[in-house]
N, C-alpha and C positions, 0 to 999 in steps of 0.2 A: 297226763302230760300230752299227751295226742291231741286232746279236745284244745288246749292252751296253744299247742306247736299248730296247729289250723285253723282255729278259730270257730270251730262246729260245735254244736250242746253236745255235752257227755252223753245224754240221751241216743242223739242219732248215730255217736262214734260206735255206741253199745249194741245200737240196730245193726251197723254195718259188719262190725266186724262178727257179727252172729253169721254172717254168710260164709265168712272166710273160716271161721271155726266149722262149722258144719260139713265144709269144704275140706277139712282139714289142712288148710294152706296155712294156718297160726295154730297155736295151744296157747294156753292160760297156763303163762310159768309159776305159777304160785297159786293150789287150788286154796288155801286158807283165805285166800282176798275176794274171794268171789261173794262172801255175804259179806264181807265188809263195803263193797262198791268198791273198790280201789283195787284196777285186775289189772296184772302186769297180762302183756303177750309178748311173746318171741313166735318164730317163723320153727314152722313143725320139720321134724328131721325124716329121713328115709324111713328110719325105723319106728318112728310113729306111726309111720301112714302102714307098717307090717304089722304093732302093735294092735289089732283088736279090741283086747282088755283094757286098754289106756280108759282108766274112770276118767277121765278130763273130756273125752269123747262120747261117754256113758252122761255126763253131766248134760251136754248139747242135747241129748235123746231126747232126756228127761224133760227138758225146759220147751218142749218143741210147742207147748200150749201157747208159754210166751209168744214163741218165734210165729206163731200161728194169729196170733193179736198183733204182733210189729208187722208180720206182711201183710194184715189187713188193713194196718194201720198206713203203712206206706203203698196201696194200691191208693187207699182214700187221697193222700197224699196227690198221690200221680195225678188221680181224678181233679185235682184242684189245682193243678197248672192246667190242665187243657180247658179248665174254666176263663184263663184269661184270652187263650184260642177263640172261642165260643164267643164269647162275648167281644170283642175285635173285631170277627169277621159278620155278626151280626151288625154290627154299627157302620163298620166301611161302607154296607149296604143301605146306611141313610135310615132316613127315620120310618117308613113303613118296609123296611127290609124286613125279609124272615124267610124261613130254610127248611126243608122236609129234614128228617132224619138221617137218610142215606145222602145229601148233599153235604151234612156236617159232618159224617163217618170219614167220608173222600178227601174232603179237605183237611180233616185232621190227617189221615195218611199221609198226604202230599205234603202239608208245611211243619207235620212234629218232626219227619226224619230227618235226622244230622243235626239233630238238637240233643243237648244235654239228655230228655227225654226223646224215649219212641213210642209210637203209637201203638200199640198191640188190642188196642180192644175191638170185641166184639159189638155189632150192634146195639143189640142186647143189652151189654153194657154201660151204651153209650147213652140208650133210652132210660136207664134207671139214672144216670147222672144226670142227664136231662129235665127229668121228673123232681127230682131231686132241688134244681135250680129252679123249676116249678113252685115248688112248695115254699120256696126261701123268698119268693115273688122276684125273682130277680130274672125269670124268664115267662113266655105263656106260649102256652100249643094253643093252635084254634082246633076247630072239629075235622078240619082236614089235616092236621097233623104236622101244620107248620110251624116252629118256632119261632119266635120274635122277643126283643126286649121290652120288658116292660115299658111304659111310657109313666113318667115322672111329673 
């Protein structure tokens, strides 16, 4: 009903509210539905959050593999909004524009905050997503370490 009442895939309602369970801010009012796909939630009471033993919070533990594949799968995710960042601020720059590493870290800081996303990544990071656009040919380093859009 959630997915229908918002308009989001079941999928992602499933990712999210894996936060709020883990949080214990919801439970899963009916543990019988949980292999079925069809999970009721209600908002966790005081006594839940005292309740230790609660299996429904034992079940979260269990699954943390999933939840360990959904946050990788929603960092990938993240990584591919700031793809249209990247590629934007490449092009405003015209047709031989291109950027060292640490000029597209900075800019991502400065124009992802106050956006639906934030920027939190590492360098680091940013060079494996970078590489990454490499590979897909939708980006190229030269030997100095500048990135540029590919030319078409």
């Amino acid at each position: 009903e959630l997915s229908e009442e918002t308009g989001v895939p079941e999928d992602a309602v499933r990712k999210r509210m894996g936060y709020w369970l883990s949080n214990r801010v919801v439970r899963v009012a009916n543990a019988s539905s949980i292999h079925s796909g069809d999970i009721t939630y209600e908002l966790a009471s005081t006594d839940d959050l005292a309740d230790s033993t609660d299996p429904l919070h034992h079940h979260a533990d269990e699954d943390e593999s999933g939840q360990a594949v959904s946050i990788g799968a929603q960092e990938a995710e993240a990584m591919e909004v700031y793809e249209s960042y990247i590629m934007g601020m490449l092009s405003n720059l015209g047709r031989d524009g291109q950027l060292p590493l640490d000029r597209i870290h900075n800019y991502l800081k400065m124009f992802v905050t106050g956006s639906d996303q934030n920027y939190d990544k590492s360098p680091q990071q940013l060079r494996a997503f970078l590489q990454k656009l490499c590979r897909e040919e939708k980006l190229e380093c030269g030997a100095d370490g500048m990135y540029k859009l590919v030319q078409k």
